[in-house]
N, C-alpha and C positions, 0 to 999 in steps of 0.2 A: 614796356611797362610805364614806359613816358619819364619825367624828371619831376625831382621834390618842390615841396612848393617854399618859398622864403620862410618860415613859420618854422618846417620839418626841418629846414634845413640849419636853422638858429637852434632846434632841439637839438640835434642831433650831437653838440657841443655842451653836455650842461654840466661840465666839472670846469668852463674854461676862467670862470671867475674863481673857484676854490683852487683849493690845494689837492691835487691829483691823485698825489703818491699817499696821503693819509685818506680817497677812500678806497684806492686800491688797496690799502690794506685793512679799511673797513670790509670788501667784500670779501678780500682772502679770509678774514676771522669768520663772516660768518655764513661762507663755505665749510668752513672747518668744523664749526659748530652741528650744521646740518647733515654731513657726512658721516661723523663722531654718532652721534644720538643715532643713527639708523643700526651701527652696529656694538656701541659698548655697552649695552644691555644682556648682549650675547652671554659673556663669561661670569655673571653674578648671577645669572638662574638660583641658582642653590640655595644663595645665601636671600634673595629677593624671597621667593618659596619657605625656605625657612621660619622668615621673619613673618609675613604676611597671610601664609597658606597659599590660595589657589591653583594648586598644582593642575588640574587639568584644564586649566584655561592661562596658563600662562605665555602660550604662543602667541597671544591676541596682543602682548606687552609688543610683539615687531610688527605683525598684520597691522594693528588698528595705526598703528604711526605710518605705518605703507600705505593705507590706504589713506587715511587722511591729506598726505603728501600727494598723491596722486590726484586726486580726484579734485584738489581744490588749484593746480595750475595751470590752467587753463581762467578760470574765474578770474587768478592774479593777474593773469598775462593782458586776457583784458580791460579790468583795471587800473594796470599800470600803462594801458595807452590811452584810459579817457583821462588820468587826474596826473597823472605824473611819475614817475619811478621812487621819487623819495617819499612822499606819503604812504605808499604800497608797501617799499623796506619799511617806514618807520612804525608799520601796526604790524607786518609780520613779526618783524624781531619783538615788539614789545608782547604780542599773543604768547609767540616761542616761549620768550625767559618768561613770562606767565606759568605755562604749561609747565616749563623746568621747575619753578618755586613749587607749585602742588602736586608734581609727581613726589619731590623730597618730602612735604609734607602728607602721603597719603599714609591711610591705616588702614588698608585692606588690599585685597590685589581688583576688586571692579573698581575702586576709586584708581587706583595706578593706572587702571587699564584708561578708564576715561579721562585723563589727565593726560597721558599718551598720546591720546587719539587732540587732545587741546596743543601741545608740543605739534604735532603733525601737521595742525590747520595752519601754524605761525610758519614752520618748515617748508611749506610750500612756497609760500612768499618770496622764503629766503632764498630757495634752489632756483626760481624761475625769473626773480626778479634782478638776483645779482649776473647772471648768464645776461641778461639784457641790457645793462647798464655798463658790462665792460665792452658789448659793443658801443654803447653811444660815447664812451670815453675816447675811443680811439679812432682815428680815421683806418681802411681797410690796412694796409700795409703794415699797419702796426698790431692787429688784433691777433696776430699770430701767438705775438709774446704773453698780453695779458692771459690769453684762452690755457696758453700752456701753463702758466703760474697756477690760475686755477683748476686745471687738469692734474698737477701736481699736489696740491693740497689736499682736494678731493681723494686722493689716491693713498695717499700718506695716513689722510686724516680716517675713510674706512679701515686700512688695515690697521693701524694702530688701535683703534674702537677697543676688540675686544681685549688686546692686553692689558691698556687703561682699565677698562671695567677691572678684569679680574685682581687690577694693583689694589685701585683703589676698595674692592670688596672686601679683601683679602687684608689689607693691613689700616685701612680705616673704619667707612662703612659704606654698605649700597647706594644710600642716599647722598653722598658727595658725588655720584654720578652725573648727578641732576645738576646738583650746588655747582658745582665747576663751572657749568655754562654761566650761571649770570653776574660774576664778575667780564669773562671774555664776551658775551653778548651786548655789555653794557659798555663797554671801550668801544666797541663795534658800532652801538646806536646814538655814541655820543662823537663818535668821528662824523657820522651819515651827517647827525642835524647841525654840525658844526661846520664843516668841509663842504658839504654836497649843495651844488647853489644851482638851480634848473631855471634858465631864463624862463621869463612869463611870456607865455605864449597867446596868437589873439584871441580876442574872447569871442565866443564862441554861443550858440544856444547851450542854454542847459541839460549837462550832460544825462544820459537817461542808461540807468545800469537795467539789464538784463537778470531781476533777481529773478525772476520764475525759470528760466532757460537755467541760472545756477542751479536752482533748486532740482533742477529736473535730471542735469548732470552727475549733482553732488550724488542724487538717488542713484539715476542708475549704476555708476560708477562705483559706487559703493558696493551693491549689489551684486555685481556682476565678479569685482573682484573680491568680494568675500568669496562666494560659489568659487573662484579660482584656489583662491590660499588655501581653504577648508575643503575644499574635496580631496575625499581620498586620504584625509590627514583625522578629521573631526568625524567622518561619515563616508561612505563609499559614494565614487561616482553616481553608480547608478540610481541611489538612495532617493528616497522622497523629500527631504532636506535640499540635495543637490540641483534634482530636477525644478522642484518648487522657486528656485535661487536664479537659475538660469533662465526659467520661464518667464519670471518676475521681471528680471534686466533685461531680457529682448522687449519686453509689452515695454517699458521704459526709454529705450532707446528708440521708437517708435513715438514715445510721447515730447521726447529731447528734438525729434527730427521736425515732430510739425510746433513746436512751441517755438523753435530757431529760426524757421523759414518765414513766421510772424514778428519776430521779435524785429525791432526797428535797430539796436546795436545787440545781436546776436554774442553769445558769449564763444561760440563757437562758428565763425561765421563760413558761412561756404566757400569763401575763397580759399582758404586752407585747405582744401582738396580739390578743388579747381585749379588751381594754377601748378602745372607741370613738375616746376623745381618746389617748391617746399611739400607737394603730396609723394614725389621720391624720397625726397629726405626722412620726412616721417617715417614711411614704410622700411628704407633701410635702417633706421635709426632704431626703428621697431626689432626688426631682426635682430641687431648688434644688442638691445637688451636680452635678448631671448641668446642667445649664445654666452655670454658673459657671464648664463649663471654656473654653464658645466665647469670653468674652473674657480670660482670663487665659491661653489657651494661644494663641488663632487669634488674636488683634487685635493682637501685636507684630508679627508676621509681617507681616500687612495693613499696620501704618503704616510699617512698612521698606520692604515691596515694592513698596505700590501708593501711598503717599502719599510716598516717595523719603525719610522721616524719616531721621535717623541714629537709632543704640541709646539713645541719652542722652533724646532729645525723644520714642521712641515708648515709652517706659517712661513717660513723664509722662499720655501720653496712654490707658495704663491704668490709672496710678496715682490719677487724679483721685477714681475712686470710691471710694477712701479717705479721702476728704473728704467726702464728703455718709453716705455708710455710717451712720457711729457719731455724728454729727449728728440723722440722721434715726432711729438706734434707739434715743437719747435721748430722744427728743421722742415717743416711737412713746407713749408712758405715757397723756400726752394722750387720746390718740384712743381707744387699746384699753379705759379708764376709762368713757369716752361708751358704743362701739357693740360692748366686748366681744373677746377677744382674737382670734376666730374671724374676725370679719367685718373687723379690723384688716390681718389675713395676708391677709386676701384682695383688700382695696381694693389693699395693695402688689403683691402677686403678679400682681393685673390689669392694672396699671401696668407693674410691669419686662415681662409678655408685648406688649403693645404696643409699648413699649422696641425689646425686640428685633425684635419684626416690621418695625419701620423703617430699621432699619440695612440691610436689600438695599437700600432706596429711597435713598440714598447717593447723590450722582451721582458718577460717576466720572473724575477721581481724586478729586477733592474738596478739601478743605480739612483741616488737622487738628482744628481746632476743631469741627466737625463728629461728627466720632464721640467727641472729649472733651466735648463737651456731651451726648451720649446717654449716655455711661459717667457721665460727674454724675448725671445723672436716674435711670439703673439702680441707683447705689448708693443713692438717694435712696429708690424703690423696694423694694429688696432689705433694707436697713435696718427699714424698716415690716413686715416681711413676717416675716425670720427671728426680731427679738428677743420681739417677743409670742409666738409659737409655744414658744418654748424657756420661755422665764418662765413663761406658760400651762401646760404641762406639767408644769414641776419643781414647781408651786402644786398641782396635783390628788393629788401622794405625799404621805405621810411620808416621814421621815426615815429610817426601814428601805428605803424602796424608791426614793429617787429619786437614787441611784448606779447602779443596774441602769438609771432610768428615761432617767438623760442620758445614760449607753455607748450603750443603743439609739440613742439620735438621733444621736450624732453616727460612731456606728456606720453607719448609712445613709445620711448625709451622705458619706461618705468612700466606700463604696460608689460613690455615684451618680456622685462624682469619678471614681473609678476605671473605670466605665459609661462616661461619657460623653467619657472621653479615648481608649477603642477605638473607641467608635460613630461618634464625631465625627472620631476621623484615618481611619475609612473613610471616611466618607461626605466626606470633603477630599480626598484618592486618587482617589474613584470621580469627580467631577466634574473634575479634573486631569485624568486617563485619558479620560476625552470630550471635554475641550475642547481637550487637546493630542494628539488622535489616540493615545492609550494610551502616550505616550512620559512616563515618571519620576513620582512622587509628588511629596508636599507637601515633603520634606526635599532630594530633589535638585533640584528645582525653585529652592528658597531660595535654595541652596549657589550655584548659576548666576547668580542675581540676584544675589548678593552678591559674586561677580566680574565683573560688569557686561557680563553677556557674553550673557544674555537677553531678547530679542525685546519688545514690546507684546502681542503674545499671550499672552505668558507672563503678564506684570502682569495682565490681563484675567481670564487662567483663574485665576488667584488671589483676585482680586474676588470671581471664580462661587462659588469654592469657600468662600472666608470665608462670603458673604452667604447660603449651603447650611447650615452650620452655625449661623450665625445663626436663619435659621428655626427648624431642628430643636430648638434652647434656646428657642423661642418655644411651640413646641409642648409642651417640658417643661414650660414657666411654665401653660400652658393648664392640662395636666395637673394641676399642684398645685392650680391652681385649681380643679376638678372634682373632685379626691378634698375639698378641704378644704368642698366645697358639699356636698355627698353623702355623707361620710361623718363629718367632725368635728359634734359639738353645739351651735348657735347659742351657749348658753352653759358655758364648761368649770365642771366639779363640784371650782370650787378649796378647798381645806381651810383652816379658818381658823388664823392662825399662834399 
């Protein structure tokens, strides 16, 4: 891939004039931030609903921030390699606490919703641009530590989301949900413009942004992941809604492909699946979203329904692999040193597939320690798996390109989330619908259980259906396993710092 040019290589340092440690914890904050807002909306439904109405569109309060998120990291990624990483943070996070201020102030639930979806454009910024500035902090040998810090927050900061929500619902009001962020958003953006000193780089022609190719993106991507979230939830697959949704994002993505291959700085450039190590990564990284959702979506459910937990002790019982997680992508440096970043992802990825393969073998009801001992081990797993992959990657760019190169990944990451939360509430539906003779889904089924009003049968077809899912994230693990045998390089062409 040849060597960086004097330019890339004076970027690639641009905390060496500030103070280090005040913005690595500008980015831990507003990791934290980003994390927080995907899920502490979860447990004030009620009282949010209550207040505002909207009850049959209230799912659009997590969709429309999903997809916003989604859709717009990529655009960040490459922004943040034509103008620089701190201009990029410093309009995300000011959009974000934007979008925080007017979701507390809304008076209805389409204004919440649209407010949301303003939270989610700022979000994006955050999640893709701070990933790419703790690599330029560190040289490789050190990215280990930074990636686990924020591996650990992230991790902390989702699970916690929804008990926060439901504190602050519960004993103050829905609206400090929002408020919270922009005292800690505003610590965060006044460390970046204080601390964060990015040498000047040479000049250069005028940089020329790729707005029609975003435009093209934002569409389809929108589009296509609406049709994911909302089928089968809002309208049945098969539905003319559905159809129409998917038909629309392929003509689109069609329209993305020849606006890209025109565009002079491509928002999406072809390299990103041309070149060997970052189009494996993607695709495993893809997978590893599409599996992560059967224990963080299905395994509360399971320790409520079928292990009779209450909310308090089945939240522990998913939380646990947030404990071995960033432990284990610590430690991950170790190994990937010895036998190389490639075969590091894969000894984990081979491990969480087994993981999961075991959890149908459960016996039933079981114990809880039981599936908290699997989830130890999968984040134990999953740890070794994801932070070599990502370090791996962002090592094989320079500094012109490895903003474009972390959007991509964690661009397909979120994808595969979004994947595998349609794939995976079908395939929870369609073994429900057999084993209770086609009477209710995964949600009314719950809703029964939690008025004590359903049968053993019920608890059973729940099992069926968790341990269904289960596999299916077992068979994505396979998969990562196979693209990263097949098609990543024994050794990645890392550049030297």
């Amino acid at each position: 891939m040849g060597s960086t040019s004097s330019a890339e290589r004076e970027a690639a340092r641009p905390a060496a004039a500030g103070r280090r440690g005040a913005v690595v914890a500008a980015l831990m904050l507003s990791m934290a931030l980003a994390a927080l807002d995907a899920t502490i909306v979860s447990t004030a439904v009620p009282q949010i609903v209550g207040d505002l109405g909207g009850f049959s569109v209230f799912s659009w309060l997590f969709s429309g921030y999903l997809l916003a998120v989604t859709v717009t990291l990529p655009l960040y990624g490459k922004l943040s390699d034509t103008f620089g990483r701190k201009p990029v943070l410093i309009a995300g996070s000011a959009l974000f606490l934007l979008g925080s201020l007017l979701c507390a102030l809304a008076w209805n639930m389409g204004a919440l919703i649209a407010f949301r979806v303003v939270q989610g454009l700022g979000g994006g910024a955050l999640q893709g641009t701070v990933q790419t500035l703790a690599a330029d902090l560190y040289p490789l040998k050190d990215r280990p530590k930074i990636q686990s810090k924020l591996s650990t927050v992230w991790a902390v900061s989702a699970v916690a989301g929804p008990g926060l929500g439901g504190v602050l619902a519960a004993y103050a009001d829905w609206r400090w949900i929002f408020l919270i962020n922009l005292p800690i958003g505003a610590l965060a953006l006044w460390l970046i413009v204080r601390h964060l000193h990015e040498p000047e780089r040479e000049a250069t022609a005028r940089a020329r942004v790729d707005w029609a190719g975003a435009l093209a993106v934002f569409a389809c991507g929108g589009v296509l992941l609406t049709a994911l979230v909302q089928g089968g939830v809002a309208w049945p697959w098969l539905s003319a809604p559905s159809l129409a949704l998917f038909g629309s994002g392929l003509a689109l993505a069609a329209v993305v492909v020849l606006v890209e291959r025109r565009a002079a700085e491509p928002i999406i450039p072809g390299w990103v699946w041309r070149r060997r190590t970052i189009a494996a990564v993607n695709l495993a990284l893809g997978a590893l979203g599409l599996l992560m959702v059967a224990p963080s979506v299905f395994l509360p459910t399971y320790a409520q329904s079928v292990l009779g937990l209450a909310p308090v002790a089945a939240g522990f019982v998913l939380s646990v692999w947030t404990l071995s997680w960033p432990v284990s992508a610590a430690l991950s440096q170790h190994v990937y040193r010895r036998i190389g970043f490639r075969n590091t992802a894969m000894l984990g990825i081979g491990a969480a597939a087994l993981i999961l393969f075991a959890f149908p073998f459960l016996p039933y009801p079981g114990q809880a320690w039981q599936p908290a001992l699997l989830m130890l081990l999968l984040g134990a797993a999953l740890g070794l798996f994801q932070l070599p992959l990502i370090v791996g990657v962002q090592s094989t760019v320079g500094w012109a390109e490895r903003g474009t190169t972390t959007a991509s990944v964690l661009f397909c990451r979120q994808t595969g989330q979004t994947i595998g939360a349609a794939v995976f509430g079908a395939v929870a539906n369609g073994v429900l619908a057999a084993r209770l003779g086609g009477a209710g889904d995964l949600d009314s089924v719950t809703r029964a259980l939690d008025s004590g009003s359903a049968p053993e049968a019920t608890r059973r077809a729940i099992a069926d259906a968790v341990h269904a899912v289960y596999l299916g994230a077992a068979c994505a693990a396979a998969l990562a396993f196979l693209v990263l045998l097949f098609l990543a390089p024994r050794r990645f062409p890392v550049l030297k710092d």
